[in-house]
N, C-alpha and C positions, 0 to 999 in steps of 0.2 A: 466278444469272445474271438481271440485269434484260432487260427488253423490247426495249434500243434496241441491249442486247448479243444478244442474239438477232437482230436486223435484222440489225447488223453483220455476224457472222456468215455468214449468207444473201447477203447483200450479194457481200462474201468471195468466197466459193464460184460465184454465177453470174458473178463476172470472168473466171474460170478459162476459157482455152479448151479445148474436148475433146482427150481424149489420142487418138491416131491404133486406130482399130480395132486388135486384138489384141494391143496392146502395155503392157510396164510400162514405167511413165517409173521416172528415176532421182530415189530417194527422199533423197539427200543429195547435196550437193556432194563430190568425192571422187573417187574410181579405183575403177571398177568391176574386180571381180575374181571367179576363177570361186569358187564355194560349194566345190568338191574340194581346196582348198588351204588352207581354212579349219581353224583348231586347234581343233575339236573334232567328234569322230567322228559324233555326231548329224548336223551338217549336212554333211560332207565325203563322208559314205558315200551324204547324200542319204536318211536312212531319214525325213524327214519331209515330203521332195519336193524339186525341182527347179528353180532361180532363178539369180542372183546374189544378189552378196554388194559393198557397197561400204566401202571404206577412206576413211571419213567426215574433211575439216578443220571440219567444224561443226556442233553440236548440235542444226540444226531437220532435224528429220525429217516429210518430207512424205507423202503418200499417191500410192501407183505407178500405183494404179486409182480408178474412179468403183464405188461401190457399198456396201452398208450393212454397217454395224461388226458384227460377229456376237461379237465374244469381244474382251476388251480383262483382260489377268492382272490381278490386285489388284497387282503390284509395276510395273507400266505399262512393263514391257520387251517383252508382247508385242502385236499388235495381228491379228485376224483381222478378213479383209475378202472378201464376197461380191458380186460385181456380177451385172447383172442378168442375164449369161447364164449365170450358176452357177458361175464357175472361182472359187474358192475361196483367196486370196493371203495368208499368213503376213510379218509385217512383225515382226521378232524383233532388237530393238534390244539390241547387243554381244551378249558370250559369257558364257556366266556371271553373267550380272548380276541375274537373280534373285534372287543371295544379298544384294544391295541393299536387298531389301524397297521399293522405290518410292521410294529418298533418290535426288535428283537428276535424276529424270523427274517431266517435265510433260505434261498434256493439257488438253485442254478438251471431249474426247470424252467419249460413254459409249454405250454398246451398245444398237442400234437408231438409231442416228446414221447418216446418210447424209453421204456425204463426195465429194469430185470428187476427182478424179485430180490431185495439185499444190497441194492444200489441207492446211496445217500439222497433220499428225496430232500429234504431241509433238513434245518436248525434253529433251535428256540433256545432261547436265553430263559431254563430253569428258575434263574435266581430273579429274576424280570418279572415273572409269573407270580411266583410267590411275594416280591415289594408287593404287586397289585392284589395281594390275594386273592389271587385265581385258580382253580385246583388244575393242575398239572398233569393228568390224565389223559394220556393219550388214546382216542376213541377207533376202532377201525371194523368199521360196518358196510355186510353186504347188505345192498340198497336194492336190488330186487331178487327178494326172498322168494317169489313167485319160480324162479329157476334152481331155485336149492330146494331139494327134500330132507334134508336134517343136515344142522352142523354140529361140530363139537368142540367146544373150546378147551383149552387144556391150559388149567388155571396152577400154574409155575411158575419160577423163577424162568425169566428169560432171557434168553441171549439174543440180541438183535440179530436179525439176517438170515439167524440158525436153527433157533427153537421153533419147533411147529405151533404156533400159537392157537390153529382154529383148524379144520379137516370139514371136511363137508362132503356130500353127496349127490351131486346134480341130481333133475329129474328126469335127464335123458338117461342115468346108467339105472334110473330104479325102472324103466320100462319092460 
């Protein structure tokens, strides 16, 4: 990456207006839907935490929150993201798609990356998904519930970047 792609970038990112205190924006354009309806037990049972989940029509996948990339998989379907008060967001592009190995996902991330809330974390090739028959679902869970006292998802039509997809409550404001 040259120097003036690096400005860019930066550039990018301080357009971005802030996402609304305690909320995830919604990461694709799509229908937001709850994660317990989701076809695989992992996310539906919730044993890796608590979100939505959206039924994506387009492969740019945005970032829900403002804060620094902590984990990005080698097959670039998942994305972990820590902002600065510590809740901890899972951005877990389709179902299955691991078995991928990284065909058909883009980034331009890498781990220790700092990102706004509405800033183009990757791209998946929809139609890629579907050849494999893979549900297309894009997951986005906070991973420790333990600092949330209740969320709320707000199961809509979504606009990437823009729609409040999830609102939540830390447990430092219910003290």
């Amino acid at each position: 990456m040259g120097m003036l792609d690096f400005l860019k970038k930066n550039k990018a990112a301080a357009d971005l207006p802030e996402a609304p205190a305690n909320t995830l924006l919604a990461v694709q354009n799509g229908k937001i839907v709850p994660v317990d309806t989701l076809p695989d037990p992992v996310f539906a049972e919730k044993v890796l935490g608590d979100g939505y989940a959206i039924d994506p029509t387009d492969g740019k996948v945005l970032s829900p929150v403002s804060g620094k990339i902590v984990d990005i998989q080698d097959s670039l379907h998942a994305y972990g993201i820590e902002t600065p008060d510590g809740l901890e967001v899972l951005v877990h592009i389709g179902i299955n798609t691991v078995s991928l190995n990284g065909v058909g996902f883009r980034t331009k991330h890498k781990v220790g990356d700092t990102v706004h809330a509405g800033e183009l974390l990757a791209e998946v090739n929809l139609n890629l998904l579907e050849q494999n028959q893979l549900p297309k679902f894009t997951v986005v869970l906070i991973t420790n519930m333990d600092a949330v006292h209740v969320i709320r998802p707000n199961y809509t039509a979504a606009e990437a970047g823009k729609t409040a997809a999830l609102t939540y409550e830390d447990r430092k404001s219910t003290r």
